[in-house]
N, C-alpha and C positions, 0 to 999 in steps of 0.2 A: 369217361375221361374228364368231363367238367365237374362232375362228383368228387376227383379225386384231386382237383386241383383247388377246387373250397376246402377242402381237410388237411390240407397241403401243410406242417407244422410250420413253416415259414410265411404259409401265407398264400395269396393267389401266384404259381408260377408266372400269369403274362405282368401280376402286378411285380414281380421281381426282375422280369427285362423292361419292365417302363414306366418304372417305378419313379414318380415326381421327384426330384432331390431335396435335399432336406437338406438346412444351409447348415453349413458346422460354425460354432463358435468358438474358437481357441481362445480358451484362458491365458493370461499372462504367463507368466515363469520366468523366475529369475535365477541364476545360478552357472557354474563355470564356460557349461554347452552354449548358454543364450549370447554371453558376452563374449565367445568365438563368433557366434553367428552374427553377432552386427557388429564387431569389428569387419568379418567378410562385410559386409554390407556396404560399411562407411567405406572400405577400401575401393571394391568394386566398382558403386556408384560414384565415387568421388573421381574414378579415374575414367568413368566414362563419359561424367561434365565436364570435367575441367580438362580433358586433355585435346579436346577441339578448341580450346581457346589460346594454348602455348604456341609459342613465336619461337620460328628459327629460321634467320636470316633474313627478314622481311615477309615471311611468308606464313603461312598456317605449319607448325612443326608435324601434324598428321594429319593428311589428305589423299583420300582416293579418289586422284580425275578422271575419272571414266573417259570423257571429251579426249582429251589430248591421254588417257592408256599412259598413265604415270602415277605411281601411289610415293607420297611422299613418306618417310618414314625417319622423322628428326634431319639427320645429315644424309640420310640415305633414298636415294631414288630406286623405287622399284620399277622395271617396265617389263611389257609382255614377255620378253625372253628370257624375263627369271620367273618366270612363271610354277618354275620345276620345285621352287623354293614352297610354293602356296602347297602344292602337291606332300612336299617333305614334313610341313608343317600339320597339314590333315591326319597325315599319317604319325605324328608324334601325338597330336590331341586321342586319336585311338587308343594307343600303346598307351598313355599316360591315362586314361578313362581304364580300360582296360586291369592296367597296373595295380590302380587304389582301388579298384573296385574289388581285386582277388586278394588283396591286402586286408582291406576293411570295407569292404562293399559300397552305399552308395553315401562316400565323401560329398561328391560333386553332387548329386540333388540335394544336400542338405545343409550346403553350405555356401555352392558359388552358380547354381545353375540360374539364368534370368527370373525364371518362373518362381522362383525361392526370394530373390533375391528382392524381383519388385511387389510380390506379397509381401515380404516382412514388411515393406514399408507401407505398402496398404491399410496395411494391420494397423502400424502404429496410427496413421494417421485418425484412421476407424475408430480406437481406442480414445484417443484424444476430442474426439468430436462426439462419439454415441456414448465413451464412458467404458467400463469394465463387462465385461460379459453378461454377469447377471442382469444389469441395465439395460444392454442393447436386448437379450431375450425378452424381458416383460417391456420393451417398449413395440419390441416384433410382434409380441401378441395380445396388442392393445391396440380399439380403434385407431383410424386418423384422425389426430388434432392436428390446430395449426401447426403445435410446439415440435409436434413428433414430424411434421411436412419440413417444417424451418431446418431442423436439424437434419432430419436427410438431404435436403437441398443443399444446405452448406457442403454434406460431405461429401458430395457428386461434385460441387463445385470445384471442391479441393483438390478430389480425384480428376476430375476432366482438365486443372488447368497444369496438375502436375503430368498428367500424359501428356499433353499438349508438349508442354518443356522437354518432355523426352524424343517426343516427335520430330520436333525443331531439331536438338540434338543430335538426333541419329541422321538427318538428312545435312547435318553442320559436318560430318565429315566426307561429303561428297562433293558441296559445295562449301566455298570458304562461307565459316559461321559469320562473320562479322556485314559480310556481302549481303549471307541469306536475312540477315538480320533488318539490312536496311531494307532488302526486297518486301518482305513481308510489313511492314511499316510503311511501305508506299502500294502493296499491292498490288508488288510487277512479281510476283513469282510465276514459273512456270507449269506449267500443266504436271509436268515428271515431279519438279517440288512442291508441290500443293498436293497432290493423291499422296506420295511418299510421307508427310508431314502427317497429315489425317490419316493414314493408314496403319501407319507405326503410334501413330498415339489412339486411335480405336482398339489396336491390337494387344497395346498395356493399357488402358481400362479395364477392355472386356476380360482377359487373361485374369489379372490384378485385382480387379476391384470384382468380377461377378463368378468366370468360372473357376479359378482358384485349385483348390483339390482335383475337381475334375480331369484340368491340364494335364495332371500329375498322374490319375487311376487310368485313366480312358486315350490319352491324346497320345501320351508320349508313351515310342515304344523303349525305351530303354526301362521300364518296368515290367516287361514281357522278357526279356531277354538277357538280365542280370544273372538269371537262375544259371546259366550257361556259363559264367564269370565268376561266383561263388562256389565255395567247398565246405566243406568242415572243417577247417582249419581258418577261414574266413572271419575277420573281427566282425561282429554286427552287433545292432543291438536285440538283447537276450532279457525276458524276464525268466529268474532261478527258480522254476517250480518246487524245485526239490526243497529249495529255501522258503519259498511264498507256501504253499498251497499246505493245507487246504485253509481259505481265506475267512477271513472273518472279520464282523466289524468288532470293537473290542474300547474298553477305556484305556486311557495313558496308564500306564506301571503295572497293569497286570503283566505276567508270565504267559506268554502263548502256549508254550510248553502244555501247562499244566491244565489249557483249556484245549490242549489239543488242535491246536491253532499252530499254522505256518506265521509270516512274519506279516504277509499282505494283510491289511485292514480294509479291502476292497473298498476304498473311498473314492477310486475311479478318478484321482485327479489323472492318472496317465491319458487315459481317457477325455479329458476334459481339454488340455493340452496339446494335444495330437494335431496337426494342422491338416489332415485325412481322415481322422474321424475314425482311425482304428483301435483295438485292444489289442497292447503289444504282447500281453499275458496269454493271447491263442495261438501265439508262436510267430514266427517268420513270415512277413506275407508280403507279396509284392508291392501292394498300395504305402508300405513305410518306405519315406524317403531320406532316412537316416538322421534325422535332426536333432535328435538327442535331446527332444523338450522332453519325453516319459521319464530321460534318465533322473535332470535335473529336480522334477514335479517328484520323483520318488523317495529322490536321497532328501531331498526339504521335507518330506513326510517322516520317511527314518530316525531323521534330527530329532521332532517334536517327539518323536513313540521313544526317542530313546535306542534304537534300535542300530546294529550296523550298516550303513552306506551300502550299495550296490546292488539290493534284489534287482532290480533293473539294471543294466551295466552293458560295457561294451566286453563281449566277450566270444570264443569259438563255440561253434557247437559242441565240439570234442571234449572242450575244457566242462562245459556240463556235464559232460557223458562221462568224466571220469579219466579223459583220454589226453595223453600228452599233446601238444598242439606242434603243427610243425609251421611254422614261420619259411622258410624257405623252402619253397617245394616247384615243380618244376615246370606248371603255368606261369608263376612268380620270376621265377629266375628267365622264362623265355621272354615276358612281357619286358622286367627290366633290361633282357640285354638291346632288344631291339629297340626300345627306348632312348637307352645310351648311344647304341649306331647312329639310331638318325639326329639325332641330335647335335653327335659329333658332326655328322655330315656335314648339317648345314651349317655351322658355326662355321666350317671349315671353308664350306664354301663360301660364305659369306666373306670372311676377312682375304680368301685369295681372288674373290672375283673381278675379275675383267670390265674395269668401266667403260672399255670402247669396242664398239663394236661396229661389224664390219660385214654388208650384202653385197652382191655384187651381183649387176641385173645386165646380160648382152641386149642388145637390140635385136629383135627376131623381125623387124620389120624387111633388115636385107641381110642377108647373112655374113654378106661380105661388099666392100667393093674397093676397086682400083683408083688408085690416087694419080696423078697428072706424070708423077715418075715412076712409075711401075709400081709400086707396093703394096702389098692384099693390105684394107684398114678392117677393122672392129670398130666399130662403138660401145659401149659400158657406163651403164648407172653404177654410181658407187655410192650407197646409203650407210653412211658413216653416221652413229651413233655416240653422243659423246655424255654419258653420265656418271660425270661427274658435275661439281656445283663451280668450275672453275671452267671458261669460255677456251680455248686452246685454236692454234692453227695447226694441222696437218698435213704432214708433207706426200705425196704418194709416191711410190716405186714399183716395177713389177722385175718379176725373176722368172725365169723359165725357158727363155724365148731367148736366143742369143741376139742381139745387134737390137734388137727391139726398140723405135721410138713411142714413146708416151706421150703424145698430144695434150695439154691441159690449155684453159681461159684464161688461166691467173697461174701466180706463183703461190701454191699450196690450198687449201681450203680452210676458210675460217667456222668452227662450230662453236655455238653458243654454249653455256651450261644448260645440260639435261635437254639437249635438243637432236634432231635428228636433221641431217643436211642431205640433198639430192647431188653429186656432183659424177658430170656428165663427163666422159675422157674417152680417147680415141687411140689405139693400138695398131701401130702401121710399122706391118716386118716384109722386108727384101725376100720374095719368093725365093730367090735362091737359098734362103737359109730355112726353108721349112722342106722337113720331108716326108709329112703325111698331111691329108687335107686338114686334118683335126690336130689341135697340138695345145694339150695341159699349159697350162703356167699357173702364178697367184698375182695378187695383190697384196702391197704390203704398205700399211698407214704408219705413220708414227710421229708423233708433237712434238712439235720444236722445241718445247722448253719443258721436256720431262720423256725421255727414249721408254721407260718404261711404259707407258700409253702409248702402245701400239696393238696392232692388231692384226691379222691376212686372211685373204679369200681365194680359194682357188678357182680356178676361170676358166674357160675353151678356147681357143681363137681358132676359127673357121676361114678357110680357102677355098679356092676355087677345086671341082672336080679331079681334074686333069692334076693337080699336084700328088696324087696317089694312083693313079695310073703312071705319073713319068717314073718314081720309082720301084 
């Protein structure tokens, strides 16, 4: 067996499952794909700085307070009972992954996933401080000077204090940024923001700056189970064998033709570009995460040979194969419809939802008791919910129960905006008017100065024994 694994044509088997990595270095490229990908870039990350810093109404415009179980959302307050909303939304991010992935496979690794999005800026920065590829290589495999120490330091620095900023960042929407801001400048943060801060900025370093590709081949499973989302009819991207092959290196203006030569000049810039370290010319392979630098690297090759635009391309399998391509087909059409359902769903629910809300808690301490003039009472928590960003008084009523008095402390109850109020009231009905110990009713809220804010709860009220025996 160990015989056979020294002759091994690839090499020792155990050295292929543990196998040391070998760092990839992505060449530049410039061209229509690249300037899609960092416009995604500038968009994404712009809206993930800057939108913890927008102001609406005095307040952080988006914030999720864990503490007080309220996510703000511009004019809009989320609280735990729309939770069903987060649920609707998971389920659209699916259907929408889903969707472009049987459409054109993997958009979203290539263009808007975290992993993509804080390497490309890695990159640049890399680029900018070690220099062009072939510089960072021959400086990889040249002693340590001081000059080549300086230079990586700086670029650790750059990286450590740009995670840092991301770190801050990402714990600036849980805490208000401006707050975290001062905490961290007086070094009163808390134990939750201080791991949270370093955790999330260790986790784009190491991600960003060291495992990089690997995130991509090995960690994440959505490159295991794309295959199950793609067809043959699937846009991906495709080197044209039938156009490339067979390869050759060659001078500018000869005729491939007539040396027998496909269009590839195997110069391996695909190769060189790749941010995985794959050849896209050995076909489809899980580790590509669609970013369309081979395409770019190829057709800038084509240009200088002279030659036509696209051996590399976004294209179907079928459409190589000579086969008409079907665009709508009946993954596609499932993905889109359920897509559109919930989408409408929540839109729907969104603009008809109910800002007030309405619990209703009996006292189980007594189930009942008798008041000074005969009459069974109840008591009732009533946890009125008012989110909206406007403070309102509510009036209570109950239905159900004929002659029913409604004991309250005050005249109405006043709730804050986006707050939740406890109020305590008391149900006291003339035995004579019940005729079973147990007897349904509601509760019914409604704002003084706007009848559409309202709300109801339906309720028990409990009696004595003996009123279900006497009838």
């Amino acid at each position: 067996m160990s015989s056979e694994r020294a002759t091994h044509p690839a090499g020792d088997i155990e050295g292929e499952l543990y196998q040391k990595r070998q760092k990839i270095y992505p060449r530049e490229v410039h061209g229509i794909f690249a300037v899609l990908r960092t416009a995604a870039v500038l968009m994404l990350l712009g809206l993930y700085y800057i939108v913890p810093w927008l102001r609406w109404d005095e307040r952080q415009a988006v914030l999720f307070d864990l503490p007080a179980r309220k996510f703000y959302l511009f004019g809009m307050v989320i609280w735990p009972q729309d939770f069903i909303y987060l649920a609707a939304l998971l389920i659209i991010a699916a259907m929408a992954l889903f969707f472009f992935t049987a459409l054109a496979g993997r958009l979203w690794c290539g263009y808007a996933c975290p992993q993509t999005v804080w390497t490309e800026v890695f990159l640049w920065m890399e680029r900018k401080i070690e220099g062009s590829r072939s510089q960072q290589m021959k400086r990889d495999r040249g002693p340590l000077t001081a000059g080549k120490f300086g230079i990586k330091a700086a670029k650790h620095t750059v990286w450590i204090v740009f995670s840092l900023w991301t770190g801050y960042t990402f714990v600036g929407y849980f805490t208000p940024i401006i707050e975290l801001g001062d905490k961290i400048l007086t070094l009163d943060t808390g134990p939750w923001e201080t791991f949270w801060v370093l955790f999330y900025a260790l986790a784009t370093y190491g991600n960003a700056g060291w495992l990089r590709e690997q995130v991509c081949i090995y960690m994440c499973p959505y490159a295991r189970f794309q295959s199950a989302m793609v067809d043959a009819n699937t846009l991906v991207i495709s080197y044209d064998t039938a156009r490339g092959e067979p390869r050759g290196a060659r001078r500018k203006g000869i005729d491939p033709a007539a040396k027998g030569l496909g269009d590839c000049i195997d110069c391996s810039i695909c190769v060189q570009v790749c941010p995985t370290g794959i050849d896209i010319r050995d076909g489809l392979q899980y580790q590509c995460i669609g970013c369309a630098a081979c395409i770019d690297a190829c057709d800038d090759v084509m240009d200088k040979m002279n030659y036509p635009k696209g051996l590399i391309r976004y294209t179907t399998q079928n459409a190589l194969a000579g086969v008409a391509t079907r665009i709508l087909r009946p993954r596609v059409l499932v993905y889109g419809a359920i897509l559109v359902a919930a989408l409408v769903a929540v839109l729907f629910g969104l603009v008809n939802r109910d800002p007030v809300g309405l619990d209703v808690i009996r006292d189980r301490n007594a189930l009942y008791r008798e008041t000074s003039d005969g009459w069974i009472e109840n008591v009732y928590t009533l946890k009125i919910l008012n989110m909206d960003e406007t403070p309102r008084i509510f009036d209570v009523e109950i239905e159900g129960i004929d002659d029913a008095r409604l004991v309250e402390d005050g005249d109405g109850v006043e709730v804050g905006a986006g707050s939740v109020v406890s109020y305590v009231v008391r149900v006291q009905v003339d035995p004579d008017e019940l005729e079973r110990q147990s007897t349904d009713f509601r509760f019914e809220i409604e704002a003084r100065d706007d009848a559409t804010r309202s709300a109801e709860e339906s309720a028990r009220f409990v009696g004595p024994r003996w009123l279900g025996e006497r009838r």
